[in-house]
N, C-alpha and C positions, 0 to 999 in steps of 0.2 A: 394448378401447375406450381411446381416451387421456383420461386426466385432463387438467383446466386446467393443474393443477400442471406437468405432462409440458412442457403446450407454452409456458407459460413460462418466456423466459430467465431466467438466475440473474443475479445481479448480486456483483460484484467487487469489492472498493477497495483500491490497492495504494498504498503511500504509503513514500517515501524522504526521508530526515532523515538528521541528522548532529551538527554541534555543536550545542549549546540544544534537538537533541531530546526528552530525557525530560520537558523543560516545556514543548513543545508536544507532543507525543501525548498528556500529561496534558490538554490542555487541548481539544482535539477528541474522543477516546475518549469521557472522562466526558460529555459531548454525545449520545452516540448513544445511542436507547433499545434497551431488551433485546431488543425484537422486532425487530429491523433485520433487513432482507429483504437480507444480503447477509455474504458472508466479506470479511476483512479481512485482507491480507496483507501484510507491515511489514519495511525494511529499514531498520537507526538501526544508524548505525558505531559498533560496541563491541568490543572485546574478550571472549574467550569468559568464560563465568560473570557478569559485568555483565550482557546481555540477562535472563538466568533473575529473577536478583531486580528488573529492571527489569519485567519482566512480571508476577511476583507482587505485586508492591508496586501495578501499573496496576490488576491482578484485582481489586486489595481497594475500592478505590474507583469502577473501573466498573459502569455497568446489563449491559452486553455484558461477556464471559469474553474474557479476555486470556492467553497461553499461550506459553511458548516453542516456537517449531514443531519438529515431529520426523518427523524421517525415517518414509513411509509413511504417515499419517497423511489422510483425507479433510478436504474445506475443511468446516465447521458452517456454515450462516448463523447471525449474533447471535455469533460467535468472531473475535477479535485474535490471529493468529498473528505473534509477532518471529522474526526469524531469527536463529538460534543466533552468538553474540558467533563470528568466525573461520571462520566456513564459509557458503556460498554458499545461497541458497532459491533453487527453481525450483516453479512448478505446472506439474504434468504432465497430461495428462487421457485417464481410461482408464476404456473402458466408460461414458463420460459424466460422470465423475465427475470432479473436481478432486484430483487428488493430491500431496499436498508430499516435493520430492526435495530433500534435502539434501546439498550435493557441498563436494568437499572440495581443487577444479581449485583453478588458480594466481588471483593475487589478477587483479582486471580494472579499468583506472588508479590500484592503487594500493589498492582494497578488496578485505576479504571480510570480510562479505558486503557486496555492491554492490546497484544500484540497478538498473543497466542490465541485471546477469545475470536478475534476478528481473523486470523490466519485459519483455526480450526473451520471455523463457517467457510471459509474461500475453500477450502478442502471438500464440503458438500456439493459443490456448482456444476454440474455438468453441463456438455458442447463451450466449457471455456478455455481458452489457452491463459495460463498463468505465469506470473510474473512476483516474485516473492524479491522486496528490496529490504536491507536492514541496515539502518546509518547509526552514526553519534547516538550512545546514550551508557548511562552507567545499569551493570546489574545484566539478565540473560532472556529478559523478554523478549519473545517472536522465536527462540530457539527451537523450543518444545513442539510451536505451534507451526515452525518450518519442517520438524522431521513427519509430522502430518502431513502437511501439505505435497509435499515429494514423495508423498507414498503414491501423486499420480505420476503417469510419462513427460506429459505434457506443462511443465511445471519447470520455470529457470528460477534460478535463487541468484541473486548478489549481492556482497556484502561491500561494504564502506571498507577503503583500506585504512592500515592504523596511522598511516601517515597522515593523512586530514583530517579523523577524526578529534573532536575536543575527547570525547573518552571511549576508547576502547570498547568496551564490557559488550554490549548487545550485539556488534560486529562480529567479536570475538567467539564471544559465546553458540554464533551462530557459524561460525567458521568450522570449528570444534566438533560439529557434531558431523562434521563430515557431508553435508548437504548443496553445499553453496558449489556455482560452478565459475562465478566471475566475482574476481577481488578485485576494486576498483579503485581508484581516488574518485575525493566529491566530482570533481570538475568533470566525469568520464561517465558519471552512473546513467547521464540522459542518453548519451550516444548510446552505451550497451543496450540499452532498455529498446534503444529505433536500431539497432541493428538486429536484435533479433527480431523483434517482430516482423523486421523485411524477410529475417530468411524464411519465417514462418509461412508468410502469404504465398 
Protein backbone atom coordinates (compact mmCIF):
# COMPACT_ATOMS: atom_id res chain seq x y z
CA UNK A 1 0.00 0.00 0.00
CA UNK A 2 1.48 3.48 -0.68
CA UNK A 3 1.93 5.93 1.97
CA UNK A 4 0.91 9.68 1.64
CA UNK A 5 4.30 10.23 2.09
CA UNK A 6 5.03 8.10 -1.18
CA UNK A 7 2.79 10.14 -3.17
CA UNK A 8 3.87 13.32 -2.18
CA UNK A 9 6.07 15.40 -4.36
CA UNK A 10 9.31 16.48 -2.60
CA UNK A 11 10.17 19.81 -2.84
CA UNK A 12 13.63 21.58 -4.08
CA UNK A 13 15.32 24.96 -3.78
CA UNK A 14 18.05 25.68 -5.76
CA UNK A 15 19.52 28.98 -5.39
CA UNK A 16 22.61 30.82 -7.50
CA UNK A 17 24.69 33.71 -6.04
CA UNK A 18 27.91 35.28 -6.57
CA UNK A 19 29.47 38.50 -5.31
CA UNK A 20 27.58 39.73 -1.81
CA UNK A 21 26.60 36.18 -1.51
CA UNK A 22 27.65 35.03 1.79
CA UNK A 23 25.33 38.08 3.17
CA UNK A 24 22.62 37.07 1.33
CA UNK A 25 22.50 33.21 2.00
CA UNK A 26 23.02 34.47 5.52
CA UNK A 27 20.17 36.30 5.41
CA UNK A 28 17.49 33.88 3.79
CA UNK A 29 18.88 30.52 5.36
CA UNK A 30 18.63 31.87 9.02
CA UNK A 31 14.80 32.32 7.81
CA UNK A 32 13.96 28.93 7.09
CA UNK A 33 12.71 26.83 9.98
CA UNK A 34 14.27 23.36 10.83
CA UNK A 35 11.36 21.48 9.62
CA UNK A 36 11.27 22.75 6.07
CA UNK A 37 9.77 20.23 3.86
CA UNK A 38 12.43 20.64 1.22
CA UNK A 39 16.42 20.18 0.17
CA UNK A 40 18.27 22.93 -0.51
CA UNK A 41 20.79 23.07 -3.23
CA UNK A 42 23.33 26.15 -3.59
CA UNK A 43 25.80 27.47 -6.05
CA UNK A 44 27.85 30.87 -4.65
CA UNK A 45 31.19 31.45 -6.77
CA UNK A 46 34.17 30.69 -4.54
CA UNK A 47 37.05 29.22 -4.72
CA UNK A 48 37.70 25.73 -3.27
CA UNK A 49 38.11 25.63 0.70
CA UNK A 50 36.08 29.14 0.93
CA UNK A 51 32.71 27.20 0.41
CA UNK A 52 33.69 24.60 3.43
CA UNK A 53 33.97 27.36 6.18
CA UNK A 54 31.35 29.39 4.45
CA UNK A 55 28.99 26.44 5.11
CA UNK A 56 30.15 25.88 8.66
CA UNK A 57 30.22 29.33 9.75
CA UNK A 58 26.00 29.28 7.93
CA UNK A 59 25.65 25.60 10.08
CA UNK A 60 26.44 27.50 13.27
CA UNK A 61 23.66 30.09 13.00
CA UNK A 62 20.94 28.33 11.05
CA UNK A 63 17.61 26.29 12.29
CA UNK A 64 18.22 24.06 8.78
CA UNK A 65 21.91 22.10 8.66
CA UNK A 66 24.04 23.67 6.08
CA UNK A 67 26.89 21.44 4.57
CA UNK A 68 29.37 21.49 1.92
CA UNK A 69 28.00 19.00 -0.65
CA UNK A 70 29.79 15.71 -1.35
CA UNK A 71 30.12 13.58 -4.05
CA UNK A 72 27.21 10.58 -3.52
CA UNK A 73 25.62 11.81 -1.01
CA UNK A 74 21.28 11.70 -0.83
CA UNK A 75 19.47 15.44 -0.76
CA UNK A 76 17.83 15.46 3.50
CA UNK A 77 14.82 17.60 3.54
CA UNK A 78 15.66 20.67 6.50
CA UNK A 79 19.66 20.41 4.65
CA UNK A 80 21.73 23.40 2.67
CA UNK A 81 24.01 21.71 0.48
CA UNK A 82 27.02 24.49 -1.15
CA UNK A 83 28.74 23.25 -3.83
CA UNK A 84 32.38 22.57 -3.28
CA UNK A 85 34.64 26.08 -3.99
CA UNK A 86 35.95 24.73 -8.10
CA UNK A 87 33.89 21.97 -9.08
CA UNK A 88 30.61 21.59 -10.60
CA UNK A 89 27.12 20.14 -8.41
CA UNK A 90 24.61 18.23 -10.31
CA UNK A 91 21.44 16.13 -8.66
CA UNK A 92 21.03 13.08 -10.16
CA UNK A 93 18.09 11.00 -9.31
CA UNK A 94 18.28 7.24 -8.80
CA UNK A 95 15.82 4.77 -7.57
CA UNK A 96 13.69 8.01 -6.71
CA UNK A 97 16.09 9.38 -4.75
CA UNK A 98 17.98 12.68 -5.36
CA UNK A 99 21.65 12.31 -5.57
CA UNK A 100 24.59 14.81 -5.46
CA UNK A 101 27.19 14.38 -8.39
CA UNK A 102 30.05 16.35 -8.10
CA UNK A 103 32.21 16.74 -11.48
CA UNK A 104 35.19 18.13 -12.05
CA UNK A 105 34.25 19.17 -16.45
CA UNK A 106 35.55 22.36 -17.85
CA UNK A 107 34.34 25.61 -16.31
CA UNK A 108 30.60 26.71 -18.20
CA UNK A 109 30.91 30.86 -18.98
CA UNK A 110 33.52 31.19 -17.10
CA UNK A 111 32.35 29.23 -13.67
CA UNK A 112 32.88 26.17 -11.61
CA UNK A 113 30.77 25.70 -9.88
CA UNK A 114 28.04 27.38 -12.17
CA UNK A 115 24.47 28.00 -11.93
CA UNK A 116 23.42 26.77 -15.12
CA UNK A 117 25.26 23.28 -14.68
CA UNK A 118 23.59 22.64 -11.38
CA UNK A 119 19.93 24.37 -12.67
CA UNK A 120 20.20 22.16 -16.00
CA UNK A 121 20.44 18.89 -13.81
CA UNK A 122 17.34 20.30 -11.41
CA UNK A 123 15.69 20.35 -14.81
CA UNK A 124 16.13 16.35 -15.12
CA UNK A 125 14.21 15.55 -11.53
CA UNK A 126 11.07 14.22 -11.79
CA UNK A 127 7.64 13.92 -8.93
CA UNK A 128 9.71 17.42 -7.78
CA UNK A 129 8.25 20.62 -7.19
CA UNK A 130 10.83 23.34 -7.89
CA UNK A 131 12.06 26.36 -6.72
CA UNK A 132 14.63 28.35 -8.86
CA UNK A 133 16.20 31.55 -6.61
CA UNK A 134 18.83 33.83 -8.10
CA UNK A 135 20.62 36.75 -5.74
CA UNK A 136 23.69 39.17 -5.80
CA UNK A 137 26.34 38.50 -8.35
CA UNK A 138 28.04 39.98 -11.35
CA UNK A 139 27.74 38.52 -15.08
CA UNK A 140 24.25 36.06 -16.24
CA UNK A 141 24.78 32.66 -14.63
CA UNK A 142 21.61 30.63 -13.71
CA UNK A 143 19.87 32.65 -16.66
CA UNK A 144 20.46 30.02 -19.38
CA UNK A 145 19.95 27.32 -16.94
CA UNK A 146 16.59 29.06 -15.56
CA UNK A 147 14.97 29.13 -19.22
CA UNK A 148 15.64 25.15 -18.88
CA UNK A 149 14.33 24.69 -15.90
CA UNK A 150 10.73 26.54 -16.66
CA UNK A 151 10.39 24.46 -19.54
CA UNK A 152 8.53 22.42 -16.48
CA UNK A 153 4.84 23.65 -14.97
CA UNK A 154 5.81 22.99 -11.87
CA UNK A 155 8.78 25.37 -11.35
CA UNK A 156 8.58 29.09 -9.46
CA UNK A 157 11.65 31.34 -10.27
CA UNK A 158 12.62 34.51 -7.96
CA UNK A 159 14.93 36.92 -8.46
CA UNK A 160 16.71 39.32 -5.94
CA UNK A 161 15.46 42.79 -6.43
CA UNK A 162 18.18 45.42 -7.63
CA UNK A 163 17.40 47.38 -4.64
CA UNK A 164 19.57 44.90 -2.10
CA UNK A 165 21.52 43.56 -4.40
CA UNK A 166 25.53 44.54 -4.11
CA UNK A 167 25.44 43.77 -7.99
CA UNK A 168 22.68 43.53 -10.34
CA UNK A 169 23.97 41.26 -13.27
CA UNK A 170 22.78 37.49 -12.30
CA UNK A 171 19.34 38.92 -10.94
CA UNK A 172 18.95 40.91 -13.91
CA UNK A 173 20.09 38.69 -16.38
CA UNK A 174 17.63 36.31 -15.01
CA UNK A 175 14.78 38.88 -15.05
CA UNK A 176 15.52 39.40 -18.70
CA UNK A 177 14.84 36.49 -19.97
CA UNK A 178 11.31 36.70 -19.04
CA UNK A 179 11.08 33.50 -16.65
CA UNK A 180 11.00 34.82 -13.09
CA UNK A 181 7.56 35.18 -11.45
CA UNK A 182 8.58 37.04 -7.86
CA UNK A 183 11.02 40.10 -7.59
CA UNK A 184 11.97 40.40 -4.31
CA UNK A 185 14.27 42.28 -1.83
CA UNK A 186 16.81 39.99 0.25
CA UNK A 187 14.90 40.39 3.51
CA UNK A 188 11.51 38.88 1.54
CA UNK A 189 13.15 35.83 -0.55
CA UNK A 190 12.56 33.39 2.63
CA UNK A 191 8.89 34.18 3.17
CA UNK A 192 8.27 33.92 -0.82
CA UNK A 193 10.03 30.55 -1.02
CA UNK A 194 7.28 29.38 2.58
CA UNK A 195 4.58 30.94 1.05
CA UNK A 196 4.55 29.14 -1.91
CA UNK A 197 5.27 25.90 -0.80
CA UNK A 198 2.03 26.38 1.58
CA UNK A 199 -0.04 26.88 -1.38
CA UNK A 200 1.42 24.07 -3.04
CA UNK A 201 0.62 21.31 -0.19
Amino acid sequence: MTSRKELHRKNIICIGTSTGGPRALQAVLTQLPKDLDASIVIVQHMPPKFTKSLADRLNTICEIDVKEAEDGEVLKEGTAYIAPGGRHMTIAQIAGKAIVKILDSPTVNGHRPSVDVLFNSIHQLTNFDKIGVIMTGMGADGAAGLIELKKDSNVYAIAESEETCIVYGMPGAAVATKKVDAIVKLDEIAETILTYMEKGT
